[in-house]
N, C-alpha and C positions, 0 to 999 in steps of 0.2 A: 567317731569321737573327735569333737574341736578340742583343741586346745588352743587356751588364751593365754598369751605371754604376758607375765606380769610386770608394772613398769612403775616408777617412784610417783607416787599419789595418785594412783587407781584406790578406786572404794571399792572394798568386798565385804561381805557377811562374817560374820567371828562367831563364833561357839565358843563359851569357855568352858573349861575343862572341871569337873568335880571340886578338884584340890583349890582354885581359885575364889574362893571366898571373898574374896576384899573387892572382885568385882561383881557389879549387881545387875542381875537382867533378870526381866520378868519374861519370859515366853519367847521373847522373839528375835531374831538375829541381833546382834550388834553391830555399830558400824565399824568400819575400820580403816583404816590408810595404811597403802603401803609405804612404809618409808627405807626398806632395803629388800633385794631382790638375791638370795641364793639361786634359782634357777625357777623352773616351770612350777616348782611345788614346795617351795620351800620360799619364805619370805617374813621381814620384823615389819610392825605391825606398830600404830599409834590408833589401839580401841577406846572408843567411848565408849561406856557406859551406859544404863539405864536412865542413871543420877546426871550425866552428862561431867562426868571426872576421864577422864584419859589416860590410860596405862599404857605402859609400854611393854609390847611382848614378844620377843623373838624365839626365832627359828622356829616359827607355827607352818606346820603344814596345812598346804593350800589344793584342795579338791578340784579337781578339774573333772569335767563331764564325763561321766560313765563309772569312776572313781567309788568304792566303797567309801561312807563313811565311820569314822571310828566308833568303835560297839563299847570301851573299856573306858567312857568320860575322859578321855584325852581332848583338850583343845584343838580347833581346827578353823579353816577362814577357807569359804567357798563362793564361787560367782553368783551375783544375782541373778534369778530366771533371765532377765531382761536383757543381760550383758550374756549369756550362752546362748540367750534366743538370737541374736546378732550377730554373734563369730559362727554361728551355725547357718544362717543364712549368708553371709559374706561366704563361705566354707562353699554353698551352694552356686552361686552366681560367679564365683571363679572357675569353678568345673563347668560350670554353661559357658561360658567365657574361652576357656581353653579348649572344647571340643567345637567351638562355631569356630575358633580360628582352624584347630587343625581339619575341619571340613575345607573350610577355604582356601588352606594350603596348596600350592600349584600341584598337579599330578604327574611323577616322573616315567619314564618309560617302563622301567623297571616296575613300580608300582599299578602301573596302567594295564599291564598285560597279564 
């Protein structure tokens, strides 16, 4: 599992939650900007809309990959395929990265025998 550190005007997907009525979506993610950052999963949020109107909604918890999400119509904001497909591969290519070096590493005697 990646996880993506969230940082002040990254876009993520919003879901909103049952009780929200005043905002409108038809079917499909909304967008959203972060505009404050509690930690890895917790972040306030400026969502637009269906309508293209902008609300403001804090302390949405933020799904990160491998992450249940909520079964009880709770609001939530999670990474596009696009952006996990990316910290997953970056995720990739540091572990190839860090095992060519430590092949390369000189071999101490200790080691060697």
């Amino acid at each position: 599992m990646t996880i993506i550190t969230p940082t002040n005007g990254r876009i993520v997907w919003y879901q909103k939650g049952v009780d929200q009525r005043h905002i409108t979506q038809r079917g499909q993610p909304l967008a959203a900007m972060v505009c404050h950052v509690w930690g890895d999963r917790m972040v306030n949020l400026k969502v637009t809309d269906a309508d293209g109107i902008d609300h403001a909604v804090t302390s949405v918890p933020l799904m990160q990959q491998g992450d249940f999400e909520p079964t009880h119509g709770e609001f939530y904001a999670f990474w596009m395929p696009y952006q996990t497909g990316q910290a997953q591969r970056a995720a990739e290519l540091k572990a190839e990265l860090d095992k060519a070096v430590a092949d390369q590493a000189p071999k101490t005697e200790a080691s060697a025998a």
